[in-house]
C-alpha positions as MATLAB code, in Angstrom:
seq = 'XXXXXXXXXXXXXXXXXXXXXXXXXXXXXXXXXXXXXXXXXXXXXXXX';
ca = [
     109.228  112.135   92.290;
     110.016  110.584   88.797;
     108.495  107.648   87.999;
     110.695  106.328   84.850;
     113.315  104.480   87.306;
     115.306  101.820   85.389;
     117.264   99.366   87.457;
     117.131   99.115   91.424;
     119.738   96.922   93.260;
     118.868   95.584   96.422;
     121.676   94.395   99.230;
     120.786   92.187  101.665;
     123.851   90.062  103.336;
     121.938   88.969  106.082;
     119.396   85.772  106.965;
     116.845   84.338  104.540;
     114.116   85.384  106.873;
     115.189   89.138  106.489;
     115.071   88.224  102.815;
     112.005   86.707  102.737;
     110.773   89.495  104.883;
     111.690   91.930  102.117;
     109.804   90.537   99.814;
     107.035   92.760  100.210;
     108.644   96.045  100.191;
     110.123   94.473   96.757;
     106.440   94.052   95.314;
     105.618   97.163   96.345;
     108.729   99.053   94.384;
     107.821   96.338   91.470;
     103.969   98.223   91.466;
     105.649  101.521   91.276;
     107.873  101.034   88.618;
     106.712   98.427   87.103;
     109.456   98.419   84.075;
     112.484   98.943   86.559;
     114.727   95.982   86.432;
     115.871   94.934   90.387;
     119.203   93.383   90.784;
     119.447   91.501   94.497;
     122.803   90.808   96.341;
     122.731   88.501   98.612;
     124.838   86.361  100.987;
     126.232   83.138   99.637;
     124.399   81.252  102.250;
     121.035   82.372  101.574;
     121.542   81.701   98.199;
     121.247   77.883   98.846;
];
C-alpha cells in the first residue's frame, strides 16, 4: 500500500464513548502516516 496519505476524515455521529473508543484506532493511523492530516465529524452533542 502507499504510505504518502495526506488527509483522512473520520465520521463518527454516534456517543462519546464510541468516540473515545476510537481513539486508538486513530493513534494507530497517526503512526502510519504520521504527516496525514485527520479531519473528525462528529455529532453536535459529543462535541460538548
Amino acid at each position: 500500500m502507499h504510505n504518502k496519505l495526506l488527509s483522512i476524515c473520520i465520521l463518527r455521529l454516534s456517543a462519546i464513548g464510541d468516540v473515545c473508543h476510537t481513539l486508538a484506532v486513530i493513534q494507530a493511523i497517526q503512526r502510519k502516516y504520521p504527516s496525514a492530516e485527520i479531519t473528525w465529524i462528529i455529532g453536535q452533542n459529543e462535541a460538548y
